[in-house]
N, C-alpha and C positions, 0 to 999 in steps of 0.2 A: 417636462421631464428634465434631469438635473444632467448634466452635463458632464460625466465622469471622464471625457479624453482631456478636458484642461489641466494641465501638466504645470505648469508656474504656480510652485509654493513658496516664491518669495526667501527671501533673507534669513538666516537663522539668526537667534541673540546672539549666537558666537562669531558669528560676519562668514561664515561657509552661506554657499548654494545651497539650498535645497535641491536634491533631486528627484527624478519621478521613480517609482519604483512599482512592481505587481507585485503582492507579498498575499500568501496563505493565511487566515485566522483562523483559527479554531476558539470556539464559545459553546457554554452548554444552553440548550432552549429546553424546559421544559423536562431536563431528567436527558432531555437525548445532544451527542454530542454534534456539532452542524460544524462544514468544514467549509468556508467560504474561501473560495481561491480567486488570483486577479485582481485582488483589491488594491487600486490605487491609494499610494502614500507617499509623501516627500520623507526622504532621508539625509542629515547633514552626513556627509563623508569627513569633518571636520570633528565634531562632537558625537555625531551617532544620533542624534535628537530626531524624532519620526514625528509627523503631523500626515492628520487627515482633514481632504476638504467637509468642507460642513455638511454638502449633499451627502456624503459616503455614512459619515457619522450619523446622521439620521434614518439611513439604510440599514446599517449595524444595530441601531438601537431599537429597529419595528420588529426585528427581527429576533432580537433578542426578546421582545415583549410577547411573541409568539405571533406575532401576524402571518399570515397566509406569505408561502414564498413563491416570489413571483420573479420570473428570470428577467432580469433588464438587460436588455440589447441596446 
């Protein structure tokens, strides 16, 4: 299972910190609109530049494909 509490997203291009952040998406699956909340992302406070780790993006996109949603704990 991927490991969503790892918080270090590293260096921005602009030399800010990344920071950890929980942030809401909203995406339409299927015609219907799905409101994923909590989802970890670094945020530069210097540029505003947002990055997500690669587990997350691969959660986002089964999801978006319509895969069965399943609550990770």
């Amino acid at each position: 299972m991927a490991d969503y509490g790892k918080r270090d997203y590293g260096r921005c291009p602009c030399g800010g910190q990344y920071e950890h952040r929980a942030v809401e998406v909203r995406m339409t699956v299927q015609g219907k609109v799905v409101v994923l909340t909590d989802v970890p992302q670094g945020a530069c406070p210097q540029c505003g530049s947002r990055v997500y780790k690669a587990e997350v993006l691969e959660r986002i996109e089964s999801l978006m494909k319509g895969d069965k949603v399943r609550r990770v704990q």
